[in-house]
Each structure stands twice: as structure tokens, then as C-alpha cells.
C-alpha positions in Angstrom: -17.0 5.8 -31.7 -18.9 5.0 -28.5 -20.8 8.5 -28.5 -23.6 7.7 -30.8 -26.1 4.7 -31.8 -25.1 5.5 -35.2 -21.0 5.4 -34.9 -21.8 2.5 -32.5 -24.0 0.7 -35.4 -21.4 1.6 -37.8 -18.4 -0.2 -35.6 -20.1 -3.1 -35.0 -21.8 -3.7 -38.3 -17.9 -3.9 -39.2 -16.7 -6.3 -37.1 -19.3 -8.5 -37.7 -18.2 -8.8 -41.1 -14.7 -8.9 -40.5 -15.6 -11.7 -38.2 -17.1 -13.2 -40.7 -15.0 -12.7 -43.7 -12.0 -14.3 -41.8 -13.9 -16.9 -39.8 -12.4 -15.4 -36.2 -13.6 -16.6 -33.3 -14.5 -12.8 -31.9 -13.6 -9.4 -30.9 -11.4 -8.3 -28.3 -11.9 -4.8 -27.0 -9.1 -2.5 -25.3 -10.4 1.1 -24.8 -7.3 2.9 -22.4 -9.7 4.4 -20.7 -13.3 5.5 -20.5 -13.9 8.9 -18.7 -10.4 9.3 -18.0 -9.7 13.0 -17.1 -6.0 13.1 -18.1 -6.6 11.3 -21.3 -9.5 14.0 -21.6 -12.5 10.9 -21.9 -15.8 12.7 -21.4 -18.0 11.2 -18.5 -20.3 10.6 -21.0 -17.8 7.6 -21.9 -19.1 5.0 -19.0 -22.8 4.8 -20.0 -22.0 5.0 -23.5 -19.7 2.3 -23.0 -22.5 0.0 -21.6 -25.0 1.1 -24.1 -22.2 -0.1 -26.6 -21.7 -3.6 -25.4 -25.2 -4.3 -25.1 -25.7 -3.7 -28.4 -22.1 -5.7 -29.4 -23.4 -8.6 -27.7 -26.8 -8.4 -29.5 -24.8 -7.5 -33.0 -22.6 -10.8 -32.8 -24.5 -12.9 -31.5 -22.3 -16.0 -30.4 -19.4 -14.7 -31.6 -16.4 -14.0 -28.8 -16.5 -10.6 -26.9 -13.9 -10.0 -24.5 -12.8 -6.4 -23.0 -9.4 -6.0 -21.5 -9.5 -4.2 -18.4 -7.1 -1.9 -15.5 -5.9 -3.6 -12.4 -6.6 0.2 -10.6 -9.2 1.8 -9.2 -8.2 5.2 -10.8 -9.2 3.6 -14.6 -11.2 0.9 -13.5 -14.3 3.4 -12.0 -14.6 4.1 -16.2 -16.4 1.1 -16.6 -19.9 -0.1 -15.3 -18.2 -4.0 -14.9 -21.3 -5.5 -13.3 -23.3 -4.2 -16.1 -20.7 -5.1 -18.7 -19.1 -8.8 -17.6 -22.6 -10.1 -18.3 -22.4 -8.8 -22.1 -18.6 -10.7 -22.1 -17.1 -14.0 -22.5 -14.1 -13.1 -20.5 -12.2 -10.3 -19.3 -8.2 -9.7 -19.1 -7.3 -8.2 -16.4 -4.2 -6.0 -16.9 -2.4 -6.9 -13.2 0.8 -5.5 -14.3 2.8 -1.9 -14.5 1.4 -1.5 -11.1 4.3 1.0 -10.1 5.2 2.4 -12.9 4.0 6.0 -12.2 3.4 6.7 -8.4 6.6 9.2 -9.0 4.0 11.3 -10.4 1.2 10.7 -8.3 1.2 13.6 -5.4 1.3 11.6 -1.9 2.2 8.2 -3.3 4.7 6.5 -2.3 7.8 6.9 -4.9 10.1 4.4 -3.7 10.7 1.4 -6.3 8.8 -1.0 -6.0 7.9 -4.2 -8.3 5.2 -2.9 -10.9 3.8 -7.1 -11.1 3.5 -7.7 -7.5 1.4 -10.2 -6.0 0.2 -8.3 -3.2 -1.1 -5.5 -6.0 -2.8 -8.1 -7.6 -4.7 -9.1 -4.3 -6.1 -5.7 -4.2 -7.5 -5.8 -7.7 -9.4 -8.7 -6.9 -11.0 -7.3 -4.4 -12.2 -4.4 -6.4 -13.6 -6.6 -9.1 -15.0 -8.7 -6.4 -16.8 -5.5 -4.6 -17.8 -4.2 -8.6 -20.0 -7.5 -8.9 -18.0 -9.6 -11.4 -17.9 -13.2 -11.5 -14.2 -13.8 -11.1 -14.8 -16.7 -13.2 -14.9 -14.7 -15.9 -11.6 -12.9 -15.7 -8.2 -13.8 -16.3 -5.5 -12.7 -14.7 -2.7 -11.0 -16.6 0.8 -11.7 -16.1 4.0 -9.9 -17.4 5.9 -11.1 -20.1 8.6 -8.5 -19.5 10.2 -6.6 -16.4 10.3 -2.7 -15.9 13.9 -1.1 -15.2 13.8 2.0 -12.7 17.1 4.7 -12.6 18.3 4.7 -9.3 19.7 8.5 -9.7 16.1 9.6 -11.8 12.9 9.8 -12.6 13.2 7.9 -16.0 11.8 4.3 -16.6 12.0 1.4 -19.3 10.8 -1.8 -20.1 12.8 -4.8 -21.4 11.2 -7.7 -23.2 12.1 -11.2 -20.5 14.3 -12.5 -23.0 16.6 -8.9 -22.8 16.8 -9.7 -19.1 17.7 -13.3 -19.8 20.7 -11.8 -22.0 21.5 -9.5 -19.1 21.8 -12.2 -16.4 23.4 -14.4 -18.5 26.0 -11.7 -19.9 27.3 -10.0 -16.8 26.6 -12.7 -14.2 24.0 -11.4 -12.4 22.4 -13.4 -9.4 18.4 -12.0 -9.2 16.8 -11.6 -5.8 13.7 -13.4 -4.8 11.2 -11.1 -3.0 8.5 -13.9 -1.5 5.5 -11.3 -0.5 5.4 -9.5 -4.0 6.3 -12.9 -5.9 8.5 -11.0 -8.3 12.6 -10.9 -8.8 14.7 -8.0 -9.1 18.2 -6.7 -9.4 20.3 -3.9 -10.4 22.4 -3.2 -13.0 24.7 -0.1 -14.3 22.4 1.9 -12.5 19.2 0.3 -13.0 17.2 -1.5 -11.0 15.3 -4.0 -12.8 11.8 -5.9 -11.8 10.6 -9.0 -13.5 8.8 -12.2 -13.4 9.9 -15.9 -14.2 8.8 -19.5 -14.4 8.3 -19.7 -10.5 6.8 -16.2 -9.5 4.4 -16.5 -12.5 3.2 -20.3 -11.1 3.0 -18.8 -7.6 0.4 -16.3 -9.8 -1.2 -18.5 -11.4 -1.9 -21.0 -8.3 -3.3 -17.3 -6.9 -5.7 -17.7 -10.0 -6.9 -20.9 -8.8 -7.1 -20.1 -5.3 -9.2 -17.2 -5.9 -11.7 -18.5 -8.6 -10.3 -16.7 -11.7 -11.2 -18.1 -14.8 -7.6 -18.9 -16.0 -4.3 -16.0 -16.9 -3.2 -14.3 -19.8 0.3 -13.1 -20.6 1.6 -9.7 -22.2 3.0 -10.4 -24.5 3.9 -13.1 -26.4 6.9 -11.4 -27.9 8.5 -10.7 -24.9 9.8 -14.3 -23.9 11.4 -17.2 -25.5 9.9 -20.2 -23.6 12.5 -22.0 -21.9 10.2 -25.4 -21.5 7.1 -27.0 -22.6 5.5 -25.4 -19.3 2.4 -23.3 -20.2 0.5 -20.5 -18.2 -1.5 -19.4 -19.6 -4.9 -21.4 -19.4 -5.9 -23.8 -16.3 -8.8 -26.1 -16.0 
């Protein structure tokens, strides 16, 4: 879509109209990931991807444009970000599933470890802070939803917070507090499961504030049945 003016034109002449049809506030924009080698994205993907929100921005005019964006170095070297925040009302940045594939990754280190830790998250600020983004623009993202590891294997899964509420609740399980990575885990049947709650995601979000982010987003709604009128997902 990206690769030419003309399938560029063509996209955003679209959304403009959708926008306007439906009387949206914007467009939010998730490519997984520009010039990504295993996901065979051509190089050609990172200028093109520039050249595409420039024109976005000058297509919609006021309209909301915001680009969700990796936590990693690996993905995050796809995008030109201090030539693309400008072009953006805000960025999400996706500061979860840290550790959910160094088992594949020759010379990482494959022991389990929480995939929405804190320190993680202190490293990706750094890299947006070294790629020349104002951090005011970015929110940080925080998970919804814990990752569950086989002790005895390779596999993974994922289970929606309100799964691990049911699991805790059902066979009496006491979670484990780890302070530097802000993050709780415990094991069960085999699995050992990593997760966030109320106090390890306000410990994250105080990081926000601390550290001049523009406010957090959560992934994903679905995943968790609020258990108060507590809210993190914007700050002032």
C-alpha cells in the first residue's frame, strides 16, 4: 500500500472519507513491521513509510493520526520516528511481550522471564529518546493480559487477566511480587505465568509521569474486567 504515490493516494483518499462518513475522530495506524527481514518487508518500506505519513498528515488535515509502534530495537530501526512523530498526534508504544521469543533468538538469554517488565520498558525509552521523539507524544502501553511459559518446553500462551483472576481464585494460588521488573508471577500445572495488576500497572504508570510520557494505553480492553473505578489509562 505504502510502495507507490498512487496506492498511497488511493488509501488515504479512503480514510478520509471513512472519517468523514462516520464522523471519527482519526486514524490509527499499526503496520507489524516496516523492513522487517523475517516478515520479508522490503527496505524500501522505511522511506516509503515517511513519504506516506507526510502525505496522511497533509490528506486529513486536523483529523487524529496516531501509529502504534515496537518497544525493540530489532522492529523499531523500520521506522524514521524523528521524521514521523512530527506527522502524529500520538504514538502507542507497544511495551509488552518483551520475552516472548528470546528462545529463538541465537545468544539470548532463554530463561523466563516477565515479557511486561519494567526494567524492559526503561530501555525503550531510551531508544525513543536517542531516535529524537518527544516522549510527550508517546504513550506507554501496558498489558491487559499475562503470558504463560511451559516449564518442560518451548511452547507459550497468553491468557486474558480475567483467566488468571479465575485461576488464582480457583486453585488458591498466592502470586509473587517481583519489585525490579514490577510484574507478578506464579506457576501452575506446569506453567509459569507472568502478569500485571492494579499495583504493578500504577508503579508503570507513575514511570510515565516520571519520564515525561504523554499518558498509557492498555491492550486490550477485552482482557480485564475492572475490579474498581480506578483508571490507567490517561494522566494529566
Amino acid at each position: 500500500m505504502i510502495s507507490t504515490a498512487a496506492n498511497r493516494a488511493t488509501f488515504i483518499d479512503s480514510a478520509k472519507k471513512f472519517i468523514a462518513d462516520y464522523k471519527i475522530a482519526g486514524i490509527d495506524i499499526d503496520f507489524e513491521y516496516p523492513a522487517s527481514t523475517e516478515r520479508n518487508g522490503p527496505p524500501t518500506d522505511t522511506p516509503n513509510l515517511t513519504i506516506f505519513f507526510n502525505e496522511m498528515r497533509a490528506g486529513l488535515g486536523s483529523s487524529l493520526i496516531t501509529l502504534a509502534t515496537p518497544a525493540g530495537y530489532w522492529f523499531l530501526k523500520g521506522f524514521e520516528m524523528d521524521k514521523i512523530s512530527t506527522k502524529l498526534d500520538f504514538i502507542n508504544m507497544m511495551s509488552y511481550d518483551y520475552r516472548k521469543w528470546d528462545t529463538f533468538v541465537e545468544g539470548a538469554n532463554s530463561t523466563a522471564q516477565p515479557q511486561s517488565s519494567l526494567l524492559d520498558m526503561v530501555d525503550s525509552t531510551l531508544l525513543y529518546v536517542k531516535a529524537g521523539v518527544d516522549m510527550k507524544k508517546v504513550n506507554l502501553g501496558l498489558a491487559w493480559y499475562g503470558r504463560t511459559f511451559k516449564l518442560e518446553d518451548k511452547t507459550c500462551g497468553v491468557l486474558a487477566n480475567f483467566e488468571i483472576d479465575n485461576i488464582i481464585m480457583d486453585a488458591d494460588v498466592r502470586p509473587v511480587y517481583h519489585k525490579d521488573s514490577e510484574t507478578r508471577w506464579f506457576t501452575h500445572k506446569g506453567d509459569l505465568i507472568t502478569f500485571d495488576d492494579e499495583g504493578t500497572w500504577k508503579a508503570k504508570t507513575d514511570f510515565a509521569k516520571k519520564t515525561c510520557f504523554g499518558g498509557t494505553m492498555i491492550w486490550s480492553i477485552d482482557q480485564e474486567i475492572p475490579k474498581c473505578k480506578s483508571t490507567f489509562a490517561t494522566f494529566t
